[in-house]
Backbone as CSV, one residue per row, in Angstrom:
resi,resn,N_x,N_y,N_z,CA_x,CA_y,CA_z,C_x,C_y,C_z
1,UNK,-70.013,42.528,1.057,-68.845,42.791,1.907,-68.135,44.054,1.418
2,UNK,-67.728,45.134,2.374,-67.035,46.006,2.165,-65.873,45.880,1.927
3,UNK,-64.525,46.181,0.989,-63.550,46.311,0.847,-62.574,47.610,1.242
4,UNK,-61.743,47.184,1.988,-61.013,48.995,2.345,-60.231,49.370,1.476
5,UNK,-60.352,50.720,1.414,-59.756,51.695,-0.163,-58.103,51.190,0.778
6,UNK,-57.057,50.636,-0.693,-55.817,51.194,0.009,-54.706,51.539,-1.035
7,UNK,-53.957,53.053,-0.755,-53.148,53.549,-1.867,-52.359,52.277,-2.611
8,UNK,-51.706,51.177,-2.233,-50.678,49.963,-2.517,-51.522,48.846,-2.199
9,UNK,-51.142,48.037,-3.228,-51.236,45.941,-2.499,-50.589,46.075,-0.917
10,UNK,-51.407,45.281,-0.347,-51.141,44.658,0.804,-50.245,43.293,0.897
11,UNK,-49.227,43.548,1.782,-48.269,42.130,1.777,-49.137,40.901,2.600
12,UNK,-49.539,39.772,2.463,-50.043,39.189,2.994,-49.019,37.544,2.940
13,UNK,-48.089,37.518,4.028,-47.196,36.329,4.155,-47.771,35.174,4.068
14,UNK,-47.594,33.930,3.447,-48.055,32.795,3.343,-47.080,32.104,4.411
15,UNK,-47.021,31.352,5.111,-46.169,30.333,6.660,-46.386,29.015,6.457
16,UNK,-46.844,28.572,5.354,-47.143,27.257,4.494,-45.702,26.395,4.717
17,UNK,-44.409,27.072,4.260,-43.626,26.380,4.048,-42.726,26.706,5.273
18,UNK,-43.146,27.647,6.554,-42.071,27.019,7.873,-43.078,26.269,8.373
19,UNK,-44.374,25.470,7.968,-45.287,24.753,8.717,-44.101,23.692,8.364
20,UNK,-43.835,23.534,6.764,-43.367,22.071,6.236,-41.939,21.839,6.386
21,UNK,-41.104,23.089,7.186,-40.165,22.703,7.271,-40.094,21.994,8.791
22,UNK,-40.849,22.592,9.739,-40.877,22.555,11.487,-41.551,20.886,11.232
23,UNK,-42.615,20.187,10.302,-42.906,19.070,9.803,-41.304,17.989,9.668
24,UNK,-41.022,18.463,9.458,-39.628,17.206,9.249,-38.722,16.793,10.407
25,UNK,-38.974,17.515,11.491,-38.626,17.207,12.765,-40.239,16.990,13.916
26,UNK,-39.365,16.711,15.268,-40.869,16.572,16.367,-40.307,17.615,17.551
27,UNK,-39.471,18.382,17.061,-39.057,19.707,18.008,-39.811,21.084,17.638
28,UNK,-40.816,21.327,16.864,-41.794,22.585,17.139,-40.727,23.379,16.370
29,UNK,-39.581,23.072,15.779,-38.410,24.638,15.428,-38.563,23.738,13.570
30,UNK,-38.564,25.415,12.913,-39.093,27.075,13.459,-40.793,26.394,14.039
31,UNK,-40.720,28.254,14.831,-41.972,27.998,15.233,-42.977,28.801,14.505
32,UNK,-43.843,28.235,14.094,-44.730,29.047,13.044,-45.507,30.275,13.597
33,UNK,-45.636,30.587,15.046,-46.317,31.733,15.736,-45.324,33.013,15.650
34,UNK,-44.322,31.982,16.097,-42.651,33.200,16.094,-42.931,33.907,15.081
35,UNK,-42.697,32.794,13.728,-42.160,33.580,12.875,-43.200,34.119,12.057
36,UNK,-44.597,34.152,12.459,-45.603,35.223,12.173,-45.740,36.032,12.790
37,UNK,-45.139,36.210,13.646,-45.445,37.524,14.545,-44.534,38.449,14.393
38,UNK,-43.293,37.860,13.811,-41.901,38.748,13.526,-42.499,38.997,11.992
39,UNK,-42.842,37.873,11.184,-43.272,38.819,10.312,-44.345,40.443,10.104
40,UNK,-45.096,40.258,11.314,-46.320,41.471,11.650,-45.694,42.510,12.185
41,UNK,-44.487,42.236,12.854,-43.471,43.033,13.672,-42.796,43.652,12.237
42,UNK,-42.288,43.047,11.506,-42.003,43.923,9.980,-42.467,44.852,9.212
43,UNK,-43.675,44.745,9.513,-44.676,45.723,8.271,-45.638,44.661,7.706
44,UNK,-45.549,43.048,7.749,-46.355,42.196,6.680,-48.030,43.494,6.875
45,UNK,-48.426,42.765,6.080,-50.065,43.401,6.403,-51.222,42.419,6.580
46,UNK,-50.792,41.029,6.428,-51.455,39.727,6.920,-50.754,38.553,6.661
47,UNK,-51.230,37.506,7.307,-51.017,36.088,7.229,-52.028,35.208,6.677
48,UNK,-51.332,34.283,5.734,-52.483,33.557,4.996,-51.971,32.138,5.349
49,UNK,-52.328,31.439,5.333,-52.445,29.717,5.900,-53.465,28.875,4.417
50,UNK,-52.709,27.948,4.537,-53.074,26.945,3.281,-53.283,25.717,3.780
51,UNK,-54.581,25.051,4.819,-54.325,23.896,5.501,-54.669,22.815,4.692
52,UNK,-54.252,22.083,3.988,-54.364,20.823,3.153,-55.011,19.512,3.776
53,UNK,-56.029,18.905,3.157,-56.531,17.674,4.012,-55.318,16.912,4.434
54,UNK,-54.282,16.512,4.182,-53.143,15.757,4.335,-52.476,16.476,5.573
55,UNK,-52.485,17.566,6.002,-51.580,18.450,6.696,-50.531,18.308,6.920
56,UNK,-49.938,18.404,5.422,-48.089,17.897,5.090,-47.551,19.667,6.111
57,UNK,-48.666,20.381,5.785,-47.511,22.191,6.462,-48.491,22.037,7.285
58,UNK,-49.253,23.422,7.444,-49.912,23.950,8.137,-50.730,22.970,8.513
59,UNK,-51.063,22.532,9.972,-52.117,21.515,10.377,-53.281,22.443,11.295
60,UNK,-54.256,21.881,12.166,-55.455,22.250,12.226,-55.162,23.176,13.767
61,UNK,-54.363,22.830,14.425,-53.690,23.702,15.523,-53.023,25.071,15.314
62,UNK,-52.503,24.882,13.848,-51.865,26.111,13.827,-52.649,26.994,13.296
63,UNK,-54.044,26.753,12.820,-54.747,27.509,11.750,-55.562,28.110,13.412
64,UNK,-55.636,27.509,14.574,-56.573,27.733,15.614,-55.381,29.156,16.144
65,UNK,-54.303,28.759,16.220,-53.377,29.298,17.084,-52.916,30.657,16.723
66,UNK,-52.809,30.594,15.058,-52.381,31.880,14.508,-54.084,32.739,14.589
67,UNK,-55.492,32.655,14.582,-56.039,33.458,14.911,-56.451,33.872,16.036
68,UNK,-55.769,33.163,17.077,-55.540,33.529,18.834,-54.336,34.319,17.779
69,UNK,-53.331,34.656,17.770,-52.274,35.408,17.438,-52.745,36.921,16.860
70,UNK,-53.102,36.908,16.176,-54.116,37.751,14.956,-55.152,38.775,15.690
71,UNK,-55.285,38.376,16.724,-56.038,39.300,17.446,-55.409,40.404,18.606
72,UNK,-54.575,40.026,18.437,-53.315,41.499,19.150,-53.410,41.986,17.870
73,UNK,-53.002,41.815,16.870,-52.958,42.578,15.594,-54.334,42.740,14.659
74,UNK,-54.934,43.830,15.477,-56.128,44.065,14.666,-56.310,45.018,13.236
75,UNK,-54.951,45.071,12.880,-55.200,45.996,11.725,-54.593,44.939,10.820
76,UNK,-54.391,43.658,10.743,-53.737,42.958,10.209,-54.945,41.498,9.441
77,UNK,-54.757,40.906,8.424,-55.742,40.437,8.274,-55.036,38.722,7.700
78,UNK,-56.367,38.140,8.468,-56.266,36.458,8.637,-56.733,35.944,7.015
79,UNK,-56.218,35.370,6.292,-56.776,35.102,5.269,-56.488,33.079,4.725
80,UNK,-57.298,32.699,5.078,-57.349,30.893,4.976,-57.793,30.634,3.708
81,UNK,-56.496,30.007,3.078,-57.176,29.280,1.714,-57.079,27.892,1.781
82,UNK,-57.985,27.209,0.485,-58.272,25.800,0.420,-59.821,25.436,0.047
83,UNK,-60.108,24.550,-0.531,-61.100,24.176,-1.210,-62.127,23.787,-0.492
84,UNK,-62.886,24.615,-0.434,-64.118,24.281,0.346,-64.890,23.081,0.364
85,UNK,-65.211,22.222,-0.863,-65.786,20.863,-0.634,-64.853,19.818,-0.074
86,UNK,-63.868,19.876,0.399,-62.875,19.677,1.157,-62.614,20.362,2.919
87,UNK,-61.925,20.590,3.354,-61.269,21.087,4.883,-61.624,22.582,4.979
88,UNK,-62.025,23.625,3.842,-61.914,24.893,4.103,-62.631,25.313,5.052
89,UNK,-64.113,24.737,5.071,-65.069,25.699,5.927,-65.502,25.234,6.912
90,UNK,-64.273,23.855,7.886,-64.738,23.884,9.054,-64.200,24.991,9.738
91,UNK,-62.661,25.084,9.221,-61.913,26.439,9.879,-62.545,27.674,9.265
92,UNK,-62.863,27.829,8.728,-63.522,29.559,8.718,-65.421,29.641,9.522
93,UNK,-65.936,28.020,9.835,-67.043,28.568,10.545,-66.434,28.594,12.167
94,UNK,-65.161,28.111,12.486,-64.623,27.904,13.685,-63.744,29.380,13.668
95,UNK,-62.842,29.743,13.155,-62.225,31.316,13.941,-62.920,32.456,12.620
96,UNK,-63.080,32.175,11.655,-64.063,33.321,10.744,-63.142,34.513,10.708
97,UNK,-62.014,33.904,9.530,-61.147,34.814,9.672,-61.665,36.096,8.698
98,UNK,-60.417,37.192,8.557,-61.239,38.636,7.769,-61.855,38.154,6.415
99,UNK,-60.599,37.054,5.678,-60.778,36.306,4.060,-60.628,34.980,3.896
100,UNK,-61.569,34.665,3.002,-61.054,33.359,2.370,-60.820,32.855,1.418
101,UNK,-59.987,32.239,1.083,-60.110,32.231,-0.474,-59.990,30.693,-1.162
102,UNK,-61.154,30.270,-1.833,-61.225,29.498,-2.185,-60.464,29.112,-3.616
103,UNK,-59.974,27.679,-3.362,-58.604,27.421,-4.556,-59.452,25.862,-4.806
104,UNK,-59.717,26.020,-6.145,-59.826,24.297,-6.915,-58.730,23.521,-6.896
105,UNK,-58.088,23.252,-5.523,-57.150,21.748,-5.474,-57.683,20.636,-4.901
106,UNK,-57.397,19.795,-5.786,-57.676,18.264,-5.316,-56.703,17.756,-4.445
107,UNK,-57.196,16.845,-3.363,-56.705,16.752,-2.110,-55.057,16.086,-1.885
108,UNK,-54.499,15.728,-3.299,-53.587,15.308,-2.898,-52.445,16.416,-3.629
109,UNK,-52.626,17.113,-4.256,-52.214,18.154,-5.174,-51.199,18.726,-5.157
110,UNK,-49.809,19.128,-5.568,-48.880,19.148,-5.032,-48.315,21.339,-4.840
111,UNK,-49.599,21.566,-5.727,-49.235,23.272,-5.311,-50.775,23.924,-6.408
112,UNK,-51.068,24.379,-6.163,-51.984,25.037,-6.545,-51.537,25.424,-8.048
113,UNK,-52.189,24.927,-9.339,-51.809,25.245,-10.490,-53.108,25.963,-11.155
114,UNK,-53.943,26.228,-11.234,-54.593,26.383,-11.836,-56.219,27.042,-11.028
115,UNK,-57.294,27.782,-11.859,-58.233,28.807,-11.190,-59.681,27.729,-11.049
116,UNK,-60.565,28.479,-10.782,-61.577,27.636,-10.701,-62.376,27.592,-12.206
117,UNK,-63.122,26.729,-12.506,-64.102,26.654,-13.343,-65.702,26.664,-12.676
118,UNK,-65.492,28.148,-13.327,-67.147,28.513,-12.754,-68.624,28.565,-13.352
119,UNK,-68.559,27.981,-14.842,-69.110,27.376,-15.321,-69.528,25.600,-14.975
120,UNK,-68.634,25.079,-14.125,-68.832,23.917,-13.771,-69.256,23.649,-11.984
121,UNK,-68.537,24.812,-11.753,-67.975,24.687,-9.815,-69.100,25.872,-9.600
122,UNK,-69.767,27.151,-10.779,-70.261,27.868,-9.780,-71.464,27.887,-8.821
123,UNK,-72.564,26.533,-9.320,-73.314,26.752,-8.173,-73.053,26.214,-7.117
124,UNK,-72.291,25.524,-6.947,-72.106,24.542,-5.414,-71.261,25.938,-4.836
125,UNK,-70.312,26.582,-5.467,-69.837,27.560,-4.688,-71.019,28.789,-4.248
126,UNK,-71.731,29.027,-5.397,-72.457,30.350,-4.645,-73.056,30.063,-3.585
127,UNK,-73.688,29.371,-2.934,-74.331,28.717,-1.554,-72.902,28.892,-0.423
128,UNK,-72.215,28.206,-0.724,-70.667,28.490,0.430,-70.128,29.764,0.364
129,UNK,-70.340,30.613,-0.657,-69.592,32.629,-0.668,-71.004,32.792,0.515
130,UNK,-72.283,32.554,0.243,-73.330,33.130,0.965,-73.045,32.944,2.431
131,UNK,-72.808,31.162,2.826,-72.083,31.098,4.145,-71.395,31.734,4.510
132,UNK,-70.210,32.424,4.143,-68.852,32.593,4.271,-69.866,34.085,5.028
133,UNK,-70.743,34.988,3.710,-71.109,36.587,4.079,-71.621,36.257,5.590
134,UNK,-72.743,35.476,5.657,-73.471,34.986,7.318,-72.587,35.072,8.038
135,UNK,-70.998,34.602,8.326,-69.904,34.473,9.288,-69.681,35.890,9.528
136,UNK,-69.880,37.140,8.398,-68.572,38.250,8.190,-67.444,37.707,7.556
137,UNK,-67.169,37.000,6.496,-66.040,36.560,6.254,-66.032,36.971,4.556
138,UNK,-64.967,37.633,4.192,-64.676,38.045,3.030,-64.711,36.818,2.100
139,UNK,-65.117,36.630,0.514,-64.264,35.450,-0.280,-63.684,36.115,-1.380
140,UNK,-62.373,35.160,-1.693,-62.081,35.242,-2.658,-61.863,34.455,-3.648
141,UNK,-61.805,34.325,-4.958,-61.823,33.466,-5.557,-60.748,32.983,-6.384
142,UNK,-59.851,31.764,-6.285,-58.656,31.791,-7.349,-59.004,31.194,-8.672
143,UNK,-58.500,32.257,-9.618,-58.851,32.411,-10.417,-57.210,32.561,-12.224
144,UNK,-57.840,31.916,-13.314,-56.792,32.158,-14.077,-57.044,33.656,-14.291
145,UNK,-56.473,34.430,-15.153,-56.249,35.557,-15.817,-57.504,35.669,-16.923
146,UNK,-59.058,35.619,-16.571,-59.508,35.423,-18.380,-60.535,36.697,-17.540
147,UNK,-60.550,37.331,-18.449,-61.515,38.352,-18.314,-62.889,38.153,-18.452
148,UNK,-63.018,37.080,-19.255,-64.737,36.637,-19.337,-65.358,36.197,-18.615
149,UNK,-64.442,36.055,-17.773,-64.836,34.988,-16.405,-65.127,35.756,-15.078
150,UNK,-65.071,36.954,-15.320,-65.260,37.866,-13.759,-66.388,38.743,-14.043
151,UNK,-67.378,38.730,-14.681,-68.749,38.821,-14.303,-69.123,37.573,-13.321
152,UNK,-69.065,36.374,-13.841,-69.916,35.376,-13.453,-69.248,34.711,-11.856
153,UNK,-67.981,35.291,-11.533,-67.211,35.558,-10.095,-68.307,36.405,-9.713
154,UNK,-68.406,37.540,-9.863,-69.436,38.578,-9.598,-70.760,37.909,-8.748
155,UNK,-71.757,37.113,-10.351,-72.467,36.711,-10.209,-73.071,36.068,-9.062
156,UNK,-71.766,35.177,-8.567,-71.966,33.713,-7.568,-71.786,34.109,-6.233
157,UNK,-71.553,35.634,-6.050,-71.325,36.158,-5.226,-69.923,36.844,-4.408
158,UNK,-68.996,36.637,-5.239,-67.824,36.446,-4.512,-67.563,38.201,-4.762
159,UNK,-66.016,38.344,-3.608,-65.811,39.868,-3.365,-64.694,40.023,-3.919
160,UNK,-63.590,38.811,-4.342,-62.426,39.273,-4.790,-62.417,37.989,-5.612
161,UNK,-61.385,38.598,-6.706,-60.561,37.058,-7.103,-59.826,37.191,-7.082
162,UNK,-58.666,36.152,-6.560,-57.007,35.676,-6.825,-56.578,35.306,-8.075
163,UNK,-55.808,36.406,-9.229,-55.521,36.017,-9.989,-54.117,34.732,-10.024
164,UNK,-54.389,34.090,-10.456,-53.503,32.618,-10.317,-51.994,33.119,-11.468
165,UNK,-51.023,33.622,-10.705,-49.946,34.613,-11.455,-48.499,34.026,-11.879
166,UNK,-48.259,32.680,-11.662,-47.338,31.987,-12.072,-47.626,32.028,-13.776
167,UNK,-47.984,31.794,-14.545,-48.326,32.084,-15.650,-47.261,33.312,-16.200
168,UNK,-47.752,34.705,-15.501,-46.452,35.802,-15.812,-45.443,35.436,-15.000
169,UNK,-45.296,34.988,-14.186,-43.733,34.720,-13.391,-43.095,33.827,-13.990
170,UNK,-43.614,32.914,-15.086,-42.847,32.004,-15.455,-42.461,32.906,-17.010
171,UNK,-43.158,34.146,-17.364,-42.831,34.834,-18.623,-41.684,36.185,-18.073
172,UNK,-41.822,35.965,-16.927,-40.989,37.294,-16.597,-39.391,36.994,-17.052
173,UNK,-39.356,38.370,-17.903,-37.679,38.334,-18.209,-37.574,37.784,-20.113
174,UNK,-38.781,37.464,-19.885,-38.800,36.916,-21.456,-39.608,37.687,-22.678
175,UNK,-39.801,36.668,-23.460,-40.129,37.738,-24.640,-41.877,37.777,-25.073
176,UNK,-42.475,37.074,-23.982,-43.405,36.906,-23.543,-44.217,37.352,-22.417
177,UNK,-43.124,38.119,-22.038,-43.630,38.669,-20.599,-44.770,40.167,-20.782
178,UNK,-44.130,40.914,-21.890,-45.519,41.787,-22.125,-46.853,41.302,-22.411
179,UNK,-46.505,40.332,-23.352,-48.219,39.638,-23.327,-48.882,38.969,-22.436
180,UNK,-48.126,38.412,-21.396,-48.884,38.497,-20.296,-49.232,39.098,-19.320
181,UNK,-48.492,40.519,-19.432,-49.147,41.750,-18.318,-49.785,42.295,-19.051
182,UNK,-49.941,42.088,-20.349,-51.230,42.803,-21.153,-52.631,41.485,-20.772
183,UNK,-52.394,40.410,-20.420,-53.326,39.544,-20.148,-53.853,39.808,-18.687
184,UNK,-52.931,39.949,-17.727,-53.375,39.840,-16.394,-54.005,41.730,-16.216
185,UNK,-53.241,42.463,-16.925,-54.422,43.715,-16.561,-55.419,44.240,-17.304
186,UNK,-56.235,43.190,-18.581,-57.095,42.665,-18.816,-58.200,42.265,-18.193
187,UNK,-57.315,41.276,-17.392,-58.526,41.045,-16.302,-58.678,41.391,-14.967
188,UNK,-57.311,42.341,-14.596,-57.948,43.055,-13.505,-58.486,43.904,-13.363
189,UNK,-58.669,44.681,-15.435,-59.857,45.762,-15.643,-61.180,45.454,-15.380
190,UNK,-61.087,43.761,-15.714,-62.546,42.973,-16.225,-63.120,42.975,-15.026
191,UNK,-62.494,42.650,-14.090,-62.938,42.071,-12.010,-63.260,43.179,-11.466
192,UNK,-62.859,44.329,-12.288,-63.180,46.343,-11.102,-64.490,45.979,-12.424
193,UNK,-64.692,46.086,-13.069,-65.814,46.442,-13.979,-66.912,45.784,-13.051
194,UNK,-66.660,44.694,-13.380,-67.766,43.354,-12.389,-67.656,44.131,-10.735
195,UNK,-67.131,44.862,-10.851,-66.924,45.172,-8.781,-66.421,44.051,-7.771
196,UNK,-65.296,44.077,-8.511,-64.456,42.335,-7.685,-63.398,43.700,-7.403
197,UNK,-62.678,43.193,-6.290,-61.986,43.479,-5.894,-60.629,42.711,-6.488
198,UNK,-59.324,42.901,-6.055,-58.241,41.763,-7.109,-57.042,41.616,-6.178
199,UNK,-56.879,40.452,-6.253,-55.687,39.620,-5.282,-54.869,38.871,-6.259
200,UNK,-53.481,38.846,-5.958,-52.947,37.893,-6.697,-51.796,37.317,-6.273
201,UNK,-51.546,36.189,-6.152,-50.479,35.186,-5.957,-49.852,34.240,-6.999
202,UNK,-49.283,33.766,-6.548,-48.342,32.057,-6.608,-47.019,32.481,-7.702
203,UNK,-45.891,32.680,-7.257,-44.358,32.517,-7.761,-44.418,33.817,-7.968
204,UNK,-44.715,34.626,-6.792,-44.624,36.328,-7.260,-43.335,36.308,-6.244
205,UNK,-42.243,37.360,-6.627,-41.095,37.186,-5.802,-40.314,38.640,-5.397
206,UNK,-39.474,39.084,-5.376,-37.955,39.768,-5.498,-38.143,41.186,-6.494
207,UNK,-38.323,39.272,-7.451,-37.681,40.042,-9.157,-38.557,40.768,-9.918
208,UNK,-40.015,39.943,-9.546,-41.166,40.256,-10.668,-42.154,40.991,-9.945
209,UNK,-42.137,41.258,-8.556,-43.149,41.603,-8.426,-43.739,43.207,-8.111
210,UNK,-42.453,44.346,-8.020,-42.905,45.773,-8.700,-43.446,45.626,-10.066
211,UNK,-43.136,44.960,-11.332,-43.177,45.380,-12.304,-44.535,44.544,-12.318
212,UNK,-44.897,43.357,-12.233,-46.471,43.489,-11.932,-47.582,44.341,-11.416
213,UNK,-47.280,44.769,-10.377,-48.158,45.641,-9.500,-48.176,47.161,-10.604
214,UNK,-46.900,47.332,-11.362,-47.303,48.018,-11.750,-47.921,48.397,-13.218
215,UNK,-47.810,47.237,-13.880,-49.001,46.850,-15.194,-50.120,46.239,-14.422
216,UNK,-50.642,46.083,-13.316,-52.015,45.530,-13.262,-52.549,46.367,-12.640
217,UNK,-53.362,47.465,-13.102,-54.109,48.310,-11.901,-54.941,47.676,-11.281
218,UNK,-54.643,48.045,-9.991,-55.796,48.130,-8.779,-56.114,46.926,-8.030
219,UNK,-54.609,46.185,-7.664,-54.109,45.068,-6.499,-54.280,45.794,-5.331
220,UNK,-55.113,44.893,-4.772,-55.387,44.594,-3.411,-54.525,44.608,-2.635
221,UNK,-53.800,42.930,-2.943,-53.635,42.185,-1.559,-52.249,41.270,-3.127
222,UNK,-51.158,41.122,-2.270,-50.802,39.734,-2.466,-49.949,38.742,-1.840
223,UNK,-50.303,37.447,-1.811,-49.970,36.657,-0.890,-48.519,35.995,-1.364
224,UNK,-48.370,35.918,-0.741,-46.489,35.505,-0.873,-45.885,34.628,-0.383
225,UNK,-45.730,33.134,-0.506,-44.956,32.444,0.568,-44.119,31.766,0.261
226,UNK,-43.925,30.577,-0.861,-42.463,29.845,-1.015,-41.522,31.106,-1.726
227,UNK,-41.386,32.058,-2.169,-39.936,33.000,-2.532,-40.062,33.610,-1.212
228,UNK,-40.396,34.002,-0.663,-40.725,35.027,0.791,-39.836,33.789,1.686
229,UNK,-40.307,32.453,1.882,-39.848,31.893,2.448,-38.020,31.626,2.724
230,UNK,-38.069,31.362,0.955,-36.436,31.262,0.770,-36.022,32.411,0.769
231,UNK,-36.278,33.578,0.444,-35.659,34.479,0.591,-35.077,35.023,1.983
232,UNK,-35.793,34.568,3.259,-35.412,34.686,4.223,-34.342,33.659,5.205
233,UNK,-34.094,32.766,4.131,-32.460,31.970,4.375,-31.614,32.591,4.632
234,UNK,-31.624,33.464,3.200,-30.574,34.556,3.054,-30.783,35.796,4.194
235,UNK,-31.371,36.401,4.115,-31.850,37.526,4.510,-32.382,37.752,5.814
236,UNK,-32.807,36.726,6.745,-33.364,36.760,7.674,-35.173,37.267,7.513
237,UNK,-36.060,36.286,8.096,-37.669,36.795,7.962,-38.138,38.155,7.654
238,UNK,-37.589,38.715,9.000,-37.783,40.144,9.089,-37.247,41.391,7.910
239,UNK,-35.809,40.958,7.691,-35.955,42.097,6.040,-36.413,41.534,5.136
240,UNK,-36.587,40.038,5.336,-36.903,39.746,3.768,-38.122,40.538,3.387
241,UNK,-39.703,40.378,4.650,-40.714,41.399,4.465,-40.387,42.772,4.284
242,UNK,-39.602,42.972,4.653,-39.042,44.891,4.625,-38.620,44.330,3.185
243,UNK,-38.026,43.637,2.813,-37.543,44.116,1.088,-38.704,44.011,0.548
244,UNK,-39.981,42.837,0.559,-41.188,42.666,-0.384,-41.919,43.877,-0.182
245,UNK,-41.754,44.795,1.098,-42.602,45.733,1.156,-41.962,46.937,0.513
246,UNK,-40.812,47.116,0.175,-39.978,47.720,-0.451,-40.264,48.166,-1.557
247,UNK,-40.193,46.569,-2.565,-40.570,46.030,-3.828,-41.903,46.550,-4.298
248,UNK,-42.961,46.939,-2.995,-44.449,46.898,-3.631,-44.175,48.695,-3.464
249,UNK,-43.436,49.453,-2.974,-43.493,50.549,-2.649,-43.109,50.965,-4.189
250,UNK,-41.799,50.505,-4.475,-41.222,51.176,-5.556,-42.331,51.092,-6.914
251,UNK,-43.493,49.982,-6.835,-44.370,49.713,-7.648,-45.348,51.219,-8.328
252,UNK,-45.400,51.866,-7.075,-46.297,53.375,-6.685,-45.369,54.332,-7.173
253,UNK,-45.853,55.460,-7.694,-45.722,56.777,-7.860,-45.034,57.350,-6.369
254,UNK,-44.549,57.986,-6.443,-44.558,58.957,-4.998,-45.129,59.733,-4.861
């Protein structure tokens, strides 16, 4: 799979959590199309969806509906995560979005903590990255921060990994926080070496996330959704993406 050269990370909105808020009522408000489309109307640069076997947020309509959506916006990219020996790959052999990215959660799981083990998980996965190439469909892989581990991402076939980034978000501000941007651009040297491409999520926000982008060379993509979410309490949807896109600007040189 080809990857497109791009000067900055790409904002890619996660809608996970107005699935779970529009969930607590049977009135459709918010509406999760709305408020992806106002996010695309912002600058986002994609939408990512997290459909859980349980479908506490995002359920199997909205994963159909937002890539009917997605296709007025063709420069914009569909990216579905979730565990493939699980719910992932009926929806990506059904709309075959641009990415996917596969996350080791067990089905009742309450947020994605942790990367895959690919010493244990990688052959059942390399057979499903091969599916995924047959569709046209990008993978990616979530992944901790270990550098030893992105050859054998490489190996199994995959095109990107999601570094799993709560780890530094929970060091940001502390006295720990250099050693873990000396850890995470470690291994986003290790994933360009291997020819992985590099994505990274989970508790990236506001606060932390120029000064990431700019100790980790050579981010992709990152996905953003419970701070993105709350942040737009305050702020309204639409700047809140104008501030994250802000945030990734000030990350860059001019």
């Amino acid at each position: 799979m080809t990857d497109p050269v791009r000067l900055r990370a790409a904002l890619s909105v996660n809608v996970n959590k107005v699935a779970l808020l529009r969930n607590t009522r049977h009135l459709d408000i918010p509406d999760v199309m709305r408020m992806a489309e106002i996010c695309l109307q912002a600058g986002a640069n994609g939408i990512t969806v997290h459909p859980r076997p349980d479908g506490r947020h995002i359920r199997a309509h909205d994963v159909r509906d937002l890539a009917m959506l997605l296709k007025a916006w063709p420069a914009a990219e569909y990216n579905i995560e979730g565990n493939p020996f699980h719910n992932l790959m009926g929806f990506v052999r059904e709309v075959r979005p641009q990415q996917c990215t596969f996350v080791p959660d067990s089905e009742g799981q309450f947020t994605s903590d942790h990367g895959w083990n690919l010493t244990a998980d990688g052959a059942r996965l390399k057979s499903l990255i091969g599916e995924c190439h047959a569709l046209g469909v990008r993978v990616s892989l979530f992944m901790d921060a270990l550098p030893e581990a992105m050859p054998l991402a490489r190996s199994i076939g995959a095109d990107r990994v999601e570094l799993y980034t709560e780890p530094y978000a929970a060091a940001h501000g502390t006295a720990t926080q250099s050693a873990q941007m000396e850890l995470f651009s470690a291994a986003a040297r290790a994933a360009a070496a291997a020819g992985l491409g590099v994505n990274a999520g989970h508790d990236l926000n506001r606060d932390n996330l120029a000064d990431f982008l700019r100790a980790v060379p050579g981010v992709l993509e990152v996905s953003i959704g419970h701070a993105l979410i709350a942040d737009a309490l305050e702020l309204g949807i639409a700047e809140t993406v104008r501030d994250y896109q802000r945030c990734i600007r000030r990350a860059y040189p001019v």
